[in-house]
Backbone of each chain as ProteinMPNN parsed JSONL, in Angstrom:
{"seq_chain_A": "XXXXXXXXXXXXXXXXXXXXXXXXXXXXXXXXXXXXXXXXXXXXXXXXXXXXXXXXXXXXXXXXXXXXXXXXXXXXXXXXXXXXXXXXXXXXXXXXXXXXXXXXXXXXXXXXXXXXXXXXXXXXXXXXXXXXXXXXXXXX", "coords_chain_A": {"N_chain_A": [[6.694, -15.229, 6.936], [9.453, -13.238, 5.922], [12.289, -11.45, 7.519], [12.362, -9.063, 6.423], [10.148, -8.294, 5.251], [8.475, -8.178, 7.859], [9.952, -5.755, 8.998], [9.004, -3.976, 7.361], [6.054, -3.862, 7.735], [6.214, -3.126, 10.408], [7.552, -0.373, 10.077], [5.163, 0.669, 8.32], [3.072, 0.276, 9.723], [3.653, 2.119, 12.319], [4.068, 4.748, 10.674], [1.779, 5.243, 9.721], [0.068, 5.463, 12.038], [1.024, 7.188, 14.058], [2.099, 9.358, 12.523], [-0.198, 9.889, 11.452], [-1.899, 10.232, 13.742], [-0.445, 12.599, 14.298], [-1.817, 14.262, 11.94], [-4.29, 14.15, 12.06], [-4.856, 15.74, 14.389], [-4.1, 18.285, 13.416], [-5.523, 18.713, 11.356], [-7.786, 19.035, 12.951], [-7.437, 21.493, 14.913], [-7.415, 22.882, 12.162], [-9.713, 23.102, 11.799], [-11.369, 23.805, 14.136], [-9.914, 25.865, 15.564], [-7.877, 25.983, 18.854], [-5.019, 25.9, 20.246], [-2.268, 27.071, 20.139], [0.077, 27.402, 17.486], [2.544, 26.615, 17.946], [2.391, 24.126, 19.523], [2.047, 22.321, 18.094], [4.638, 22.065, 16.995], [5.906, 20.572, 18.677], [4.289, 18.727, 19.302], [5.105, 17.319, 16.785], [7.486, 16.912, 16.577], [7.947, 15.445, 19.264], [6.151, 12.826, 18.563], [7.981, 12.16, 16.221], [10.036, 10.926, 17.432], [9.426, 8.982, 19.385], [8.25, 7.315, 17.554], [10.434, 6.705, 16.126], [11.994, 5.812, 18.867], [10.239, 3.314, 19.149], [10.398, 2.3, 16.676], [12.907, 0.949, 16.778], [13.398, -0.68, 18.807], [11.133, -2.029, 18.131], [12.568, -4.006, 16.142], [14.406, -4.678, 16.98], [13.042, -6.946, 18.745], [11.774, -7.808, 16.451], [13.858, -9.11, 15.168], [15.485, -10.656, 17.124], [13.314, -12.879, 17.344], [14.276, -14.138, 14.92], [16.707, -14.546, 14.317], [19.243, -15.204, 12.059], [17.64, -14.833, 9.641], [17.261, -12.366, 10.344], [20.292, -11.434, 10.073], [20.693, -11.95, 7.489], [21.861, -10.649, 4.289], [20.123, -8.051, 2.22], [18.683, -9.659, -0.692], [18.642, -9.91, -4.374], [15.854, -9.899, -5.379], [14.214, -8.161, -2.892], [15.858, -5.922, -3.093], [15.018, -5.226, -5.793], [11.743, -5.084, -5.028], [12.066, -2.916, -3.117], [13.076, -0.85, -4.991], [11.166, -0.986, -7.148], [8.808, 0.238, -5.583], [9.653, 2.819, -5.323], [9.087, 4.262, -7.383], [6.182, 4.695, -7.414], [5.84, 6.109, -4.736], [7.466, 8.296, -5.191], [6.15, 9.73, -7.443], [3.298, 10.514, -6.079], [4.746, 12.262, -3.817], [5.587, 14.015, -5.247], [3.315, 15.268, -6.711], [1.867, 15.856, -4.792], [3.648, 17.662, -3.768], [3.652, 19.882, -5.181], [0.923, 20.648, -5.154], [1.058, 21.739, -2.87], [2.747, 23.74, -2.863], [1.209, 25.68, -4.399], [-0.94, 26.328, -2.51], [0.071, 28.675, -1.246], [-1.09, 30.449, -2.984], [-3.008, 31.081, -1.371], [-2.615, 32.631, 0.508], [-2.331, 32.052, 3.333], [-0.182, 31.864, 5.243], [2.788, 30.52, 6.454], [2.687, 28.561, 8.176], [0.554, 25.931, 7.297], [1.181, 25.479, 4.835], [3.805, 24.4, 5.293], [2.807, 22.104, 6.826], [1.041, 20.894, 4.704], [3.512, 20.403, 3.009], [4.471, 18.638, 4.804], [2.698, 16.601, 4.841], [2.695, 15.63, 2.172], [4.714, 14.423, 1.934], [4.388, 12.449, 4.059], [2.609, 10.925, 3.063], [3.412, 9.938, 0.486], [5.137, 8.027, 1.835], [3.983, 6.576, 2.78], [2.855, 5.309, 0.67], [5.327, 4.575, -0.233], [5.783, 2.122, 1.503], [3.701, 0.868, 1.425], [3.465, 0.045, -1.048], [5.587, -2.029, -1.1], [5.034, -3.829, 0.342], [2.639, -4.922, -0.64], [4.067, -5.36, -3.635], [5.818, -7.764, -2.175], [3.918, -9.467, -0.45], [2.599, -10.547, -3.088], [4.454, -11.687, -4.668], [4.785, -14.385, -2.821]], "CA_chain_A": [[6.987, -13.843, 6.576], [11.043, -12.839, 5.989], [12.268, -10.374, 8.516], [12.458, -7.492, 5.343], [8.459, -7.594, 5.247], [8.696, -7.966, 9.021], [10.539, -4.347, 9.465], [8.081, -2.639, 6.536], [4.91, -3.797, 7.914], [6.782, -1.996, 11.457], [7.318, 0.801, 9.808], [4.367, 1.083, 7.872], [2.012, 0.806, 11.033], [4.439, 3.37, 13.238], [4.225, 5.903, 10.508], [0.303, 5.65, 9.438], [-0.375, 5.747, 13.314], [2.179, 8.198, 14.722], [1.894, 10.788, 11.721], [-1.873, 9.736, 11.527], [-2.085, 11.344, 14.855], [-0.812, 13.985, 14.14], [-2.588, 15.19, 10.913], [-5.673, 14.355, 12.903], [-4.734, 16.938, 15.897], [-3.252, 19.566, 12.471], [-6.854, 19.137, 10.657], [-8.905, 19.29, 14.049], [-7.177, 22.766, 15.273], [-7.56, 24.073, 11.588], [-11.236, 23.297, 11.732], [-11.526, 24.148, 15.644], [-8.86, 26.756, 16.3], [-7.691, 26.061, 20.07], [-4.219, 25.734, 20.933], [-0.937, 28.104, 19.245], [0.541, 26.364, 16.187], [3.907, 26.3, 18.31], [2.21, 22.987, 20.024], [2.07, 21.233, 17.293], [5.499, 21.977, 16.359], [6.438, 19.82, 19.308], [3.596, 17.465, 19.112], [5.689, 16.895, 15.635], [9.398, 16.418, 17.369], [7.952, 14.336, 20.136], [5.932, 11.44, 17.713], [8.885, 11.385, 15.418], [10.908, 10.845, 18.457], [8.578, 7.927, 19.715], [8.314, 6.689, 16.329], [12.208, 6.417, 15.949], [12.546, 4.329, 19.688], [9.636, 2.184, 18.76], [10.803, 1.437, 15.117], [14.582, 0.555, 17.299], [12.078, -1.619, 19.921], [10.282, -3.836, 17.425], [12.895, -4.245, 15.134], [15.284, -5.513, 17.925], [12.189, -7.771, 19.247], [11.941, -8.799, 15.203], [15.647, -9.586, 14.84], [15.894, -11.538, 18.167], [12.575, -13.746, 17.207], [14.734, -14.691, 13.529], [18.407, -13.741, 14.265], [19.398, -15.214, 10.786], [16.937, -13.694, 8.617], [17.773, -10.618, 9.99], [21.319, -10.833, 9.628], [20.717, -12.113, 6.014], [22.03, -9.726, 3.196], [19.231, -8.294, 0.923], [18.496, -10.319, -2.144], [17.864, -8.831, -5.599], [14.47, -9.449, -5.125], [14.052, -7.194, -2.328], [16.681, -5.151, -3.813], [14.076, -4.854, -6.903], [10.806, -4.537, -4.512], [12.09, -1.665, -2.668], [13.327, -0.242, -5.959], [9.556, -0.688, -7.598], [8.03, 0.508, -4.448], [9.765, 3.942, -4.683], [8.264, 4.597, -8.243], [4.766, 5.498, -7.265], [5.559, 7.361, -3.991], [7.889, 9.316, -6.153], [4.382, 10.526, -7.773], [2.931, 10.965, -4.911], [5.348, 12.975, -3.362], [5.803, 14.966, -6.498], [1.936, 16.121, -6.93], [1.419, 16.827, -3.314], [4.569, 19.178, -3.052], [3.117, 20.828, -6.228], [-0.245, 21.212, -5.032], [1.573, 22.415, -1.686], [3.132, 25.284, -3.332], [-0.507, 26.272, -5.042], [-1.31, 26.826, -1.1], [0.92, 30.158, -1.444], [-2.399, 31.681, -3.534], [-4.458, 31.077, -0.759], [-2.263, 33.492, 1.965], [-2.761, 31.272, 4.554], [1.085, 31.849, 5.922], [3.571, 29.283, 6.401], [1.884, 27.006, 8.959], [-0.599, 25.27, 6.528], [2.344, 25.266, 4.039], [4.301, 23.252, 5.959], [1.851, 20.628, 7.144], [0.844, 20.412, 3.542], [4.795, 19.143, 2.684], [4.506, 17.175, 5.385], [1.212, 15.575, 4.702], [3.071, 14.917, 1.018], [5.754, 13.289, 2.441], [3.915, 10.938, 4.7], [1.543, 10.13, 2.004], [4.417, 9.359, 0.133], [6.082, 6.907, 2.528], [3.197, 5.585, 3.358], [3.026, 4.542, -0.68], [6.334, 3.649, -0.351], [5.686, 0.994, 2.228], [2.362, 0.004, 0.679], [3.948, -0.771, -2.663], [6.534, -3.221, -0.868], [3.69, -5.089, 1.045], [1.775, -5.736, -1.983], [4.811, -6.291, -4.116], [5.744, -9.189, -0.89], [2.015, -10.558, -0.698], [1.981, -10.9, -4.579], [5.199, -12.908, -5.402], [5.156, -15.164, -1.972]], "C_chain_A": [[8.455, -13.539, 6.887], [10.754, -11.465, 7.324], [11.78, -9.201, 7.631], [11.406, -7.416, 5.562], [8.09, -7.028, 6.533], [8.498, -6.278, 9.283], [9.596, -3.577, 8.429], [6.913, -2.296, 7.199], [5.073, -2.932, 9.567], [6.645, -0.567, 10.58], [6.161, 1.594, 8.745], [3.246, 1.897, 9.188], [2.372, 1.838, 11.521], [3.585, 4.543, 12.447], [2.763, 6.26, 10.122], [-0.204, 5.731, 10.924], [-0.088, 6.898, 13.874], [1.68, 9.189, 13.698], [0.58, 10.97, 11.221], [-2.544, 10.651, 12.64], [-2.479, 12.58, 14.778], [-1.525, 14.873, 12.889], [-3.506, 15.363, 11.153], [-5.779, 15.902, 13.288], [-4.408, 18.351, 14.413], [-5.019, 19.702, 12.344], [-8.23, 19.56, 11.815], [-8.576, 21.111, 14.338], [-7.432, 23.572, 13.756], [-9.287, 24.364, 11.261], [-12.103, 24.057, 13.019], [-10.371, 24.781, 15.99], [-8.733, 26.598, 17.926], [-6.623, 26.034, 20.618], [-2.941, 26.542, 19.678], [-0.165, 26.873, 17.837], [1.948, 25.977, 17.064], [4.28, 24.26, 19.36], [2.486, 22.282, 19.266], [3.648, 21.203, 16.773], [6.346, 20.825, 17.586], [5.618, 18.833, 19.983], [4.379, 16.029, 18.329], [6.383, 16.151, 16.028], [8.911, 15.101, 18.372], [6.993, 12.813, 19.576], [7.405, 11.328, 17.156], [9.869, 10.794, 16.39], [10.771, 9.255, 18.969], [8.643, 6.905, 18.746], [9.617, 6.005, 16.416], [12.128, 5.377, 17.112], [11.352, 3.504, 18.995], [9.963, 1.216, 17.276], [12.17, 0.437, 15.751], [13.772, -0.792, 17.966], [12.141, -2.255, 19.034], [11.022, -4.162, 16.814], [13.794, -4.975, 15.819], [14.448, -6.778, 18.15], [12.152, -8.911, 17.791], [12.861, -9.693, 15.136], [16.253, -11.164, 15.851], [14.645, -12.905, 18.458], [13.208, -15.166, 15.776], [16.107, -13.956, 13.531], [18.907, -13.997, 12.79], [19.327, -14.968, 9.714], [17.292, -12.188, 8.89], [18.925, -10.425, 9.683], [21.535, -11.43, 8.044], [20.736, -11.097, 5.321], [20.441, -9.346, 2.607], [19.599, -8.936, -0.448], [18.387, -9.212, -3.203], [16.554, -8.969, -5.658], [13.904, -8.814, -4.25], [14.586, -6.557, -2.319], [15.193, -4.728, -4.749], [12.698, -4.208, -6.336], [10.573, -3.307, -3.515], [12.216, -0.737, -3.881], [11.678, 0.126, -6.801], [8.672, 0.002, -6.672], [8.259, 2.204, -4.556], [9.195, 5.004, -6.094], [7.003, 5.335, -8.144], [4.658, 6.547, -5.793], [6.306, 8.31, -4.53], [6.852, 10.58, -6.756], [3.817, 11.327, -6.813], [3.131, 11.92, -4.101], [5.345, 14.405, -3.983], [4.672, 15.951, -6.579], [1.524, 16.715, -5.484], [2.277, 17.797, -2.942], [4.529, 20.28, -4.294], [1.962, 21.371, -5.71], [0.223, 22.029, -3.587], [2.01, 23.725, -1.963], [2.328, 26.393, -3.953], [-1.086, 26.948, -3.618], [-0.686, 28.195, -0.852], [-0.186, 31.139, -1.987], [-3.15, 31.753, -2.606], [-4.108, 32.38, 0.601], [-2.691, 33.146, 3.059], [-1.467, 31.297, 5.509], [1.35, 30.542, 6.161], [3.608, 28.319, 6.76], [1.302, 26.365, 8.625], [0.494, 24.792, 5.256], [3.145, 24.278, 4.159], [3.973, 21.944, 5.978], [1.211, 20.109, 5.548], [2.21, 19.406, 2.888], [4.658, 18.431, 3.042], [3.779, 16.303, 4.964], [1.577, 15.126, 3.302], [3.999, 13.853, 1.479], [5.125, 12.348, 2.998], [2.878, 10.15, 3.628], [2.529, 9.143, 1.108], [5.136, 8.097, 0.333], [5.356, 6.098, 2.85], [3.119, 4.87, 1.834], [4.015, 3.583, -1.142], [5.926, 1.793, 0.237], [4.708, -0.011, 1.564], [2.479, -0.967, -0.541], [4.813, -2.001, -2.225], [5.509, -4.429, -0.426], [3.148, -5.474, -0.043], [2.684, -6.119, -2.928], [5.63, -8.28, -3.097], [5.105, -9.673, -0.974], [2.452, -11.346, -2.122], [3.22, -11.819, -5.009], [5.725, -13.971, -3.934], [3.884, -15.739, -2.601]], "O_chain_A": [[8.77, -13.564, 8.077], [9.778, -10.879, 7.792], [10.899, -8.443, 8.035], [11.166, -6.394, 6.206], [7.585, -5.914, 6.669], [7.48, -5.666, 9.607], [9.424, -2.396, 8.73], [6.528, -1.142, 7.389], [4.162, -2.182, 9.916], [5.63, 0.13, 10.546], [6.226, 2.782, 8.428], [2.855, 3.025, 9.487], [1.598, 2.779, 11.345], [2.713, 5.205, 13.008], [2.441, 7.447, 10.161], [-1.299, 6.29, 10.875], [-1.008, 7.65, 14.195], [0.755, 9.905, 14.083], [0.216, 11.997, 10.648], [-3.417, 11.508, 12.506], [-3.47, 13.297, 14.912], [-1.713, 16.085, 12.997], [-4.059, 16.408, 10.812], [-6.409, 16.849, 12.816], [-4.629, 19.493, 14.816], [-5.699, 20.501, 12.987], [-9.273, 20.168, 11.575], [-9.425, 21.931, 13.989], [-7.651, 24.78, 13.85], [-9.881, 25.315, 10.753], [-13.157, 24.685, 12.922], [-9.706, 24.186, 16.838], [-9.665, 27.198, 18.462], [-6.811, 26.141, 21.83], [-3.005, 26.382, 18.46], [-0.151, 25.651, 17.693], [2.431, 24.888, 16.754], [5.265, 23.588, 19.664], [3.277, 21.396, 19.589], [3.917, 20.222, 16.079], [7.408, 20.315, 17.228], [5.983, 18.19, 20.967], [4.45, 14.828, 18.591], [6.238, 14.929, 16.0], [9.401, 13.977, 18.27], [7.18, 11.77, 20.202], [8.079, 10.405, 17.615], [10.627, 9.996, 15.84], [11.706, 8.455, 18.976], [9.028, 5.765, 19.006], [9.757, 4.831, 16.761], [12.161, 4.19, 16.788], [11.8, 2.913, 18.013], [9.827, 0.031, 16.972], [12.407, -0.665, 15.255], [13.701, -1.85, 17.341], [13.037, -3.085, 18.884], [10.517, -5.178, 16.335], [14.077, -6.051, 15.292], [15.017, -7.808, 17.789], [12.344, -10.127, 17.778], [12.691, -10.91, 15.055], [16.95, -12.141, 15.577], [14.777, -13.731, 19.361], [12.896, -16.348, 15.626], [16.444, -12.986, 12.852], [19.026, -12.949, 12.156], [20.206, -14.837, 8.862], [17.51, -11.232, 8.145], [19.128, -9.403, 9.028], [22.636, -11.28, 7.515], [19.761, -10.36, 5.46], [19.609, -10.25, 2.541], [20.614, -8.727, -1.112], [18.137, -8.019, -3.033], [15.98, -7.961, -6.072], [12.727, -8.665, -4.581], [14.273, -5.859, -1.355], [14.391, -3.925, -4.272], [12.313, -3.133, -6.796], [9.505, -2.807, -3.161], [11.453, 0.228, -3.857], [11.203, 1.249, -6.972], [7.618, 0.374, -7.188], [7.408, 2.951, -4.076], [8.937, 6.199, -5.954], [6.793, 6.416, -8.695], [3.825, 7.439, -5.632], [5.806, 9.424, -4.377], [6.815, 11.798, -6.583], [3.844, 12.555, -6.736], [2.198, 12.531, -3.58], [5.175, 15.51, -3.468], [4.846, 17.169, -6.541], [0.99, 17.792, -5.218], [2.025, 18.65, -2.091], [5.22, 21.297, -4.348], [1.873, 22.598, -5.758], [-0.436, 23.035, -3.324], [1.645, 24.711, -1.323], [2.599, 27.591, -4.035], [-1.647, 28.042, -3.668], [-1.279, 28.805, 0.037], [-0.282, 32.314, -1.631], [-4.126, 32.485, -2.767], [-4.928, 32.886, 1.367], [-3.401, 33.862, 3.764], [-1.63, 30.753, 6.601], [0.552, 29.606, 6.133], [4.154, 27.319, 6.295], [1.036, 25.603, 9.554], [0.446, 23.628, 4.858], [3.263, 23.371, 3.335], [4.499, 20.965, 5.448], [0.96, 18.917, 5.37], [2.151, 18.253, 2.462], [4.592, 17.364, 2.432], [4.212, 15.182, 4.696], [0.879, 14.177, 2.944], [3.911, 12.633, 1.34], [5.238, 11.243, 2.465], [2.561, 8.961, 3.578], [2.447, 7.917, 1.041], [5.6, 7.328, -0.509], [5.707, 4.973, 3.208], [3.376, 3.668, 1.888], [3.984, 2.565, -1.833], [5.843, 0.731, -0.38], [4.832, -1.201, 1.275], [1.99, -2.039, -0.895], [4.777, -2.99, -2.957], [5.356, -5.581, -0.831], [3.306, -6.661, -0.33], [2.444, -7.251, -3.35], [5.772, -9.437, -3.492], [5.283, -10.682, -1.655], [2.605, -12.566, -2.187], [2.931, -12.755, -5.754], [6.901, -14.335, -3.904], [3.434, -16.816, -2.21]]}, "seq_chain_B": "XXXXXXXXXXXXXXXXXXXXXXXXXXXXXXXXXXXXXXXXXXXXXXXXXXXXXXXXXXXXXXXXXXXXXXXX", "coords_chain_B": {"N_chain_B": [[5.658, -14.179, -22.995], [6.647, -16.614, -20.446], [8.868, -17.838, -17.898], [9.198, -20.721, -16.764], [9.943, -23.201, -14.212], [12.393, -25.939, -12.746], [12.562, -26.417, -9.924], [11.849, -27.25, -7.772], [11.892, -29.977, -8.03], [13.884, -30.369, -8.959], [15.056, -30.288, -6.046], [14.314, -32.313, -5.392], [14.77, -34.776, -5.819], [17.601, -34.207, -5.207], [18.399, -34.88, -3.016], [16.397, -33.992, -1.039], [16.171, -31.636, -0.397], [15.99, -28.172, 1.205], [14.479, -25.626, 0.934], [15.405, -23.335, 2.295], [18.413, -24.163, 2.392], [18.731, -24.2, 0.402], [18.243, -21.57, -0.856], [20.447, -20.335, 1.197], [22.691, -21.554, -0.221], [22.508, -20.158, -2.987], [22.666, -17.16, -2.013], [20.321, -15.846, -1.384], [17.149, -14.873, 0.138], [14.87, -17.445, 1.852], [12.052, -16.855, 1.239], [12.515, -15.798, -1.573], [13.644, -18.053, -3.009], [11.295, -19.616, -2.515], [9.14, -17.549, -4.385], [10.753, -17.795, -6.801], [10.354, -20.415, -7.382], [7.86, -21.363, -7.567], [7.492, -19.31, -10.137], [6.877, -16.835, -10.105], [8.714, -15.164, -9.767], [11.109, -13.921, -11.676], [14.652, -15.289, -11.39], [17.678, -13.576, -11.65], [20.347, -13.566, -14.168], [22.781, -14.45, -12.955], [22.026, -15.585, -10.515], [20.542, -17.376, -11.487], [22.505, -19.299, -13.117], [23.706, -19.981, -10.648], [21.988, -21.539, -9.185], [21.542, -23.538, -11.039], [24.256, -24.565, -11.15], [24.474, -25.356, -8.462], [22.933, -27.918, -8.27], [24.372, -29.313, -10.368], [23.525, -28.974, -13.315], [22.812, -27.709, -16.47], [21.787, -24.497, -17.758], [19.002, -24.474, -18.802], [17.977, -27.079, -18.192], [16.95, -26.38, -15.835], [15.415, -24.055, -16.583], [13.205, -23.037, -18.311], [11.455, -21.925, -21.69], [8.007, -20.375, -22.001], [6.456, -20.453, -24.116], [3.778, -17.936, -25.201], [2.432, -17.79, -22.493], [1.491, -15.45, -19.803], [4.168, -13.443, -17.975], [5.149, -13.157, -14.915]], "CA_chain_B": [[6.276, -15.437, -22.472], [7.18, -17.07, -19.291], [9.58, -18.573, -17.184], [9.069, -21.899, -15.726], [11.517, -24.156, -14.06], [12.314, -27.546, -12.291], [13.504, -26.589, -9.042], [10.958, -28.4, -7.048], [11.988, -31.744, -8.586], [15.563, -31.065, -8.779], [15.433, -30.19, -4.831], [13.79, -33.427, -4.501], [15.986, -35.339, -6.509], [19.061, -33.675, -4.391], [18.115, -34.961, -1.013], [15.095, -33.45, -0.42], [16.985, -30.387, 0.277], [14.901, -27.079, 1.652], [14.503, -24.476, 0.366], [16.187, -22.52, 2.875], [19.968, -24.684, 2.116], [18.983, -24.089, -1.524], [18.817, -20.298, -0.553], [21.553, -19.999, 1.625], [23.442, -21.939, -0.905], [22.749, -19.053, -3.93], [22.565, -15.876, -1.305], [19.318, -15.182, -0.902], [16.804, -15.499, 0.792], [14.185, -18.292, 1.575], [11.082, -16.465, 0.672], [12.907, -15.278, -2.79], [13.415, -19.215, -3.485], [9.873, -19.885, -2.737], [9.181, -16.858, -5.586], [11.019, -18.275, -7.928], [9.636, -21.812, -7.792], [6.154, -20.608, -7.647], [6.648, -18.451, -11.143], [6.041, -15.99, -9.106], [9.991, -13.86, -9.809], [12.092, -14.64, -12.692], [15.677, -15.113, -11.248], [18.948, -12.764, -12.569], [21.02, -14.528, -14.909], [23.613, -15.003, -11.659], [21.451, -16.667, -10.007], [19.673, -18.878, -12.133], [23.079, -19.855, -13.302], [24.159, -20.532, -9.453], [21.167, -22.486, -8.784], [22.145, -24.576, -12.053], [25.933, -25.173, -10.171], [24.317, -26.146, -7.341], [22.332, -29.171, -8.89], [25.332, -29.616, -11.325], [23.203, -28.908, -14.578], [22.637, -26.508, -17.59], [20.819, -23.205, -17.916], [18.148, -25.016, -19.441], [17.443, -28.233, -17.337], [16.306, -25.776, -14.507], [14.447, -23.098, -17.059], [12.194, -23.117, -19.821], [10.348, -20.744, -21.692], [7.212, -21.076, -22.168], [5.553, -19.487, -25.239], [2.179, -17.406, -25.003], [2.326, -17.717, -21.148], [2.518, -14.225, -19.552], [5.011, -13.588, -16.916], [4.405, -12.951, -12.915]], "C_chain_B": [[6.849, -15.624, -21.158], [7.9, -17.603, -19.347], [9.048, -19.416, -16.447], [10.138, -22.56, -15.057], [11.099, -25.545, -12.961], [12.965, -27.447, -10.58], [12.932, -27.545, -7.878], [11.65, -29.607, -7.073], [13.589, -31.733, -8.072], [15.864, -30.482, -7.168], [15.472, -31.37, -4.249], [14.557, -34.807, -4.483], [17.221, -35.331, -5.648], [18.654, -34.258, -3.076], [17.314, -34.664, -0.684], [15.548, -31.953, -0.084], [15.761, -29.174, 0.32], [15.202, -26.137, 0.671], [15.494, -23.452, 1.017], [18.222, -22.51, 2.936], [19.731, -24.221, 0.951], [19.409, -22.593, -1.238], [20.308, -19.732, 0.646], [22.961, -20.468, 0.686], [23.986, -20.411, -2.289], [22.833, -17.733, -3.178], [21.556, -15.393, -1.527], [18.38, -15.72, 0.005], [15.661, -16.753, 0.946], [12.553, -18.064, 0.437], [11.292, -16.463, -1.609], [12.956, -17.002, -3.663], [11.969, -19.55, -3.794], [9.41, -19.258, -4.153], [9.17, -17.255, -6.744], [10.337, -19.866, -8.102], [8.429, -21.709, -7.942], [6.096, -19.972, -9.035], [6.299, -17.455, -11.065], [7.414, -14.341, -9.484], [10.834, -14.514, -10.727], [13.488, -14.388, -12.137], [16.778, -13.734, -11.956], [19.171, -13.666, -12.924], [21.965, -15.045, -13.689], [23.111, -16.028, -10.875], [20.71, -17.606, -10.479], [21.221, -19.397, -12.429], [24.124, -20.367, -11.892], [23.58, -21.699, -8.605], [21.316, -23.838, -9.843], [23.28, -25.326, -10.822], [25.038, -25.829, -8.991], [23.531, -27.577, -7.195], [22.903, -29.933, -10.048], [24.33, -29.916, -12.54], [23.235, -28.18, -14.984], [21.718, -25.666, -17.055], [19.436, -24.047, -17.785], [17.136, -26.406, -18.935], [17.114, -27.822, -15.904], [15.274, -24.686, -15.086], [14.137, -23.392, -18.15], [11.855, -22.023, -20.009], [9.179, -21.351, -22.319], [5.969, -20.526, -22.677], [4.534, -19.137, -25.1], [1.452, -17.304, -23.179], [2.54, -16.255, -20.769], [2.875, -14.081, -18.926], [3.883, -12.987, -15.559], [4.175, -11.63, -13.624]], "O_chain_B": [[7.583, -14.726, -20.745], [8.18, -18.143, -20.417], [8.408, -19.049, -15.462], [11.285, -22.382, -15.466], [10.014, -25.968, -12.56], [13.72, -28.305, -10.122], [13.559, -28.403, -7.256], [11.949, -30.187, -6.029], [14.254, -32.459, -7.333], [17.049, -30.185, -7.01], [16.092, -31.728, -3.248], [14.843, -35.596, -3.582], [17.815, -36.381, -5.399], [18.799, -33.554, -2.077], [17.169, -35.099, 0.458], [14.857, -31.31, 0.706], [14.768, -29.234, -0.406], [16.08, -26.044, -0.188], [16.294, -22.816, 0.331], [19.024, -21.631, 3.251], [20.71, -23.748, 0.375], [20.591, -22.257, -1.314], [20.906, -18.66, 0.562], [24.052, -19.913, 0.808], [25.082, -19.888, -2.491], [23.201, -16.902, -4.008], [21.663, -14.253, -1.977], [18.575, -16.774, 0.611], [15.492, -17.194, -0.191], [12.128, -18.678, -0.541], [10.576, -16.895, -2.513], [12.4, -17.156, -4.751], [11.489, -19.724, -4.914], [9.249, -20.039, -5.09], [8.269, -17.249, -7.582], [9.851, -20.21, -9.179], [8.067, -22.318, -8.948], [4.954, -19.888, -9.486], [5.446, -16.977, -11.813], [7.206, -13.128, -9.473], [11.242, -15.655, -10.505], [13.802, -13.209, -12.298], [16.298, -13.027, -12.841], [18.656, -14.704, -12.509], [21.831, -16.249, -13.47], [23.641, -17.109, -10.617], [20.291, -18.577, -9.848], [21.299, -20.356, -11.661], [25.147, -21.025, -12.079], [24.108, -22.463, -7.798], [21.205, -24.994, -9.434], [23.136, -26.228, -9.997], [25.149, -27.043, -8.824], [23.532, -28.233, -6.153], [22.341, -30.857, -10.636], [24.247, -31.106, -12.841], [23.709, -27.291, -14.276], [20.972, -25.928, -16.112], [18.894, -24.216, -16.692], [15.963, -26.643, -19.223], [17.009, -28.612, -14.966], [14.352, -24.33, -14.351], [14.839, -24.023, -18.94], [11.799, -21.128, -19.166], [9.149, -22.404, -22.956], [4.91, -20.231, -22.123], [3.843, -20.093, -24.749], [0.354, -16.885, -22.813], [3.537, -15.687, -21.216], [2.091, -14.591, -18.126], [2.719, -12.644, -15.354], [3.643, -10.694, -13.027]]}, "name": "protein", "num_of_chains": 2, "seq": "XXXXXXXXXXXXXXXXXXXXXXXXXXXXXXXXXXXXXXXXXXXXXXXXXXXXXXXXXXXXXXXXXXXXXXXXXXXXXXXXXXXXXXXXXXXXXXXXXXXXXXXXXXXXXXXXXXXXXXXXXXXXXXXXXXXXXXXXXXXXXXXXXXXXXXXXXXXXXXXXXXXXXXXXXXXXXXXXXXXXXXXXXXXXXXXXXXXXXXXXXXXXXXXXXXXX"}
């Protein structure tokens, strides 16, 4: 496995774990009201925070298992498989920050609003990543 | 239609050479060699014609096409 898949399949896990978390803890409090929305706003800050050193962590730990591969240029073929990869979370992104703005009929105020972008975006990135792994798998 | 090619042979031919000299030779990387010998990623024109230079032959004595085949 090249380092490039290496650092996706890192940041795939991080961000379906870490922002997995938290949509958990978002969808639990909106089903079980118990704690001020202002928690979660620094539930938020302190995963992405975590996220960020741990992505720095493994990617150092990667780098220093295959010093070469990592300091190897990208190719045009992982030039191209990031490029195909960003196609369908494009979509993704697109319909969930549409259906996010449909959340405005429901007068639910801006806290559900929010976590709806968000929850496009990570869906998103998580597509991103997904599409590289399976474009990787499929032409190794 | 597909792309096939000879790089297997003409690595083997060359010395036995790796895959990983072949790729450090054209700038990429090992995996992306693998790819391409597998059928698996049809080169750029740059680099199929760098991987030529580096086995001193033609376009053509490293690629084929290969009618009614359908690509990766």
């Amino acid at each position: 496995m090249s380092f490039r898949e290496k650092s996706t399949w890192i940041s795939f896990l991080l961000t379906l774990v870490g922002f997995g978390f938290y949509f958990v803890s978002v969808l639990r409090q909106l089903i079980w009201p118990v704690h001020p929305h202002r928690n979660f706003f620094m539930l938020f800050v302190a995963l992405l925070l975590l996220i960020i050193v741990l992505n720095v962590v493994l990617h150092a730990i990667a780098a220093a298992r295959a010093p070469a591969d990592a300091r190897t240029p990208q190719d045009e073929r992982e030039r191209m498989i990031s490029l195909k990869a960003k196609r369908p979370a494009f979509y993704v992104v697109m319909t969930g920050s549409f259906l996010s703005v449909g959340i405005i009929h429901l007068n639910v105020g801006p806290w559900p609003i929010i976590n709806a972008v968000l929850f496009s975006v990570w869906l998103g990135q998580l597509t991103n990543y997904g599409a590289q792994l399976y474009y990787y798998r499929r032409e190794t | 239609m597909a792309i096939i090619n000879n790089i297997r042979r003409l690595r083997f031919e060359h010395g036995e050479m790796t895959q990983q000299a072949l790729a450090e030779r054209i700038g990429v990387t090992r995996q992306t060699v693998n790819a391409i010998e597998a059928n698996k990623y049809s080169p750029s024109l740059e680099t199929a014609f760098r991987i030529a230079a580096v086995f001193a032959v033609t376009l053509d004595q490293v690629f084929q096409h290969q009618p009614g085949a359908e690509p990766p």
